[in-house]
N, C-alpha and C positions, 0 to 999 in steps of 0.2 A: 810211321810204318816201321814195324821191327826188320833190322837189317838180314836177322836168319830166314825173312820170309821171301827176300830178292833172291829170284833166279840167276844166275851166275852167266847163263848162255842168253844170244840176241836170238828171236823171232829168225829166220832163215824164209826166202824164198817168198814166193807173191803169190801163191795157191789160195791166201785169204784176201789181199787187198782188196780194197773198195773202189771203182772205178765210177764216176756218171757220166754218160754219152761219150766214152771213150779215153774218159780223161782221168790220167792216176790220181786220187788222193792222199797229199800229204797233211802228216803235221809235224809243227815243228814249234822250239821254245828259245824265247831270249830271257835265260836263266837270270835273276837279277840279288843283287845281297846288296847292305850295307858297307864300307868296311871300316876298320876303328875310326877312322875322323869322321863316320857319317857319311861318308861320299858314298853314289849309287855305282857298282860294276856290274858288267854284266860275266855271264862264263862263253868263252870260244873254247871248240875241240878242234883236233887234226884232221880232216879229212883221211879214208882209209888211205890214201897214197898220201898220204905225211904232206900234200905239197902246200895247203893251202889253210887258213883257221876259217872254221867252217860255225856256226850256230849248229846245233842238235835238231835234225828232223829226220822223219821216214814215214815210210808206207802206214797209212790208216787201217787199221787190220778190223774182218766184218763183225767178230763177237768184241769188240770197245766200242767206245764214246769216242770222239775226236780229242773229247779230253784226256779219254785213260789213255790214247795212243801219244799222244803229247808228252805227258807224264813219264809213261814204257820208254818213251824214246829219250827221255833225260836221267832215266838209271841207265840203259842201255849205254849208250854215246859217253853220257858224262860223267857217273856215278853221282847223281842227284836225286834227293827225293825230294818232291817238293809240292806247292798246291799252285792250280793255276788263278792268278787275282784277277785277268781279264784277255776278252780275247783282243787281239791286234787286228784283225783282219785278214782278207786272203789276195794270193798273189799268184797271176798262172804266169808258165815259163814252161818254157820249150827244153827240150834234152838237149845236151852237150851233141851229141848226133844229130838234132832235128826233126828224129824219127815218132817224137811223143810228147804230149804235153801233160805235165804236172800241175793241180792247184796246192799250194801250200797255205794251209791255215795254222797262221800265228797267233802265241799265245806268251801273255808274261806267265813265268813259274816264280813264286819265289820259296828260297830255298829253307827249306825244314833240316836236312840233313847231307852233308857231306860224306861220301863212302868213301873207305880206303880199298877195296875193291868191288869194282865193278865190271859185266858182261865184256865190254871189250878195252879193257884196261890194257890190253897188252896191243892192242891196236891204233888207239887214240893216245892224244894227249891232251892236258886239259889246263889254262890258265883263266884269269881274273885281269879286266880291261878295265879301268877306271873312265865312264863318260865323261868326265871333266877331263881327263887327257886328250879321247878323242874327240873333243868339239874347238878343240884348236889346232888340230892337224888340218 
C-alpha cells in the first residue's frame, strides 16, 4: 500500500459498528515480524491512557470486511501495514463497566510496511516483544 494513500485521522464514534444480538464486534491484530536473528516478535501499543501495552483492535465498521477492519485498526493503533496470514479466533469479554459485551476476532497480520507516522501516533506508543522472551517469564 502506498503510504500517501493512508488517512492520517482514526474512524471516530460507533454510528457504523456492527453489532449481532446486541453484541459489539471487534477486531483486532497480533502484529508479527521476524527480527535479524530470525526470532518471531509480535508489536504491543499503549492503550489511549498510556497505562497499559494493549494489541491493536477496534470496532468492526459496516462498509469492511473483518478483515479490512483488522488491517484499519493496525495503521490506525500502530502505524502498520500489513496482510492478514490467518485468523486466531474469537473471544467475547465483558466491558471494563459490565454494562456490554464485546466479541473480538483475532487475526495474525504480518507486516509489509512500518510508518513513521501514523493516525494516532501522538496518542500511542508502539514497541516489538520478542516470544522467546516472553515464554520464559
Amino acid at each position: 500500500m502506498d503510504a500517501s494513500a493512508i488517512p492520517l485521522t482514526s474512524r471516530l464514534g460507533r454510528d457504523m459498528q456492527v453489532y449481532h444480538d446486541g453484541v459489539r464486534q471487534v477486531a483486532g491484530c497480533v502484529i508479527t515480524r521476524r527480527d535479524t536473528g530470525g526470532q518471531r516478535e509480535i508489536l504491543l501499543v499503549t492503550s489511549r491512557a498510556k497505562q497499559e501495552w494493549i494489541l491493536p483492535k477496534g470496532g468492526w465498521e459496516s462498509d469492511e470486511s473483518i478483515e479490512e477492519s483488522a488491517r484499519r485498526e493496525a495503521i490506525e493503533e500502530a502505524g502498520i501495514v500489513g496482510r492478514i496470514t490467518r485468523s486466531l479466533g474469537s473471544v467475547q469479554v465483558a466491558s471494563k463497566n459490565g454494562n456490554s459485551t464485546s466479541c473480538i476476532h483475532w487475526f495474525e497480520l504480518a507486516v509489509d510496511q512500518v510508518l513513521d507516522q501514523w493516525p494516532e501516533q501522538r496518542e500511542r506508543s508502539r514497541k516489538w516483544v520478542g516470544l522467546h522472551h516472553q515464554a520464559r517469564r
